[in-house]
N, C-alpha and C positions, 0 to 999 in steps of 0.2 A: 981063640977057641980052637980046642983041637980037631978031629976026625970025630972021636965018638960023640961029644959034646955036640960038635954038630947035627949030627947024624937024630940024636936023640932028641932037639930043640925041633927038629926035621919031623919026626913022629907026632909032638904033641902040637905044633902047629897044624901038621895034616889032619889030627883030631880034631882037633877045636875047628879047621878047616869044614870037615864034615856034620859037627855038631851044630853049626852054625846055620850048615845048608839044611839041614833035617828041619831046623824051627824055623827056619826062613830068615833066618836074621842076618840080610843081604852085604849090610856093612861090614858085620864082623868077619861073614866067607871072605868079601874080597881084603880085608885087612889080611889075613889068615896067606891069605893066596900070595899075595903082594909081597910077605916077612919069608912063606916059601922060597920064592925065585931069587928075592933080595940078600938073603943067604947062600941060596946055590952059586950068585955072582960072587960074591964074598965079600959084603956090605955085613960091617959089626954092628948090636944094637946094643948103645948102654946101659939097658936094663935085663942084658943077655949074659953079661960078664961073671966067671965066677968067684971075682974077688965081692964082688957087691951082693951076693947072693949066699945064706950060708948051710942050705941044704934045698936036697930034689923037690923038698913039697913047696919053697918057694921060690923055684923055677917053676913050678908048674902051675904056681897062681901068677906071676908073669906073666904067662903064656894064656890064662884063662882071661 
């Protein structure tokens, strides 16, 4: 995964990070939280990759 790729995985994580805090739905923040930092260490997720994915809208149900 490159810089932007990350960067942008980064974004809709912190969303969903915050969407999750707003309904309270305490699992999915700390999942959200956790794929954060796990990323910033540079931990890849298989269902992150962009061979297996073949446009932004599903990365971004992915990530939802």
């Amino acid at each position: 995964m490159d810089a932007i790729d990350r960067e942008v995985v980064n974004v809709l994580f912190f969303q969903q990070m915050l969407e999750a805090t707003e309904a309270e739905r305490w699992d999915e923040a700390a999942m959200a939280l956790y794929k954060l930092y796990a990323i910033e260490e540079g931990e890849e997720f298989t269902d992150l990759h962009s061979d297996q994915l073949d446009d932004c809208s599903e990365l971004t149900a992915a990530a939802a």
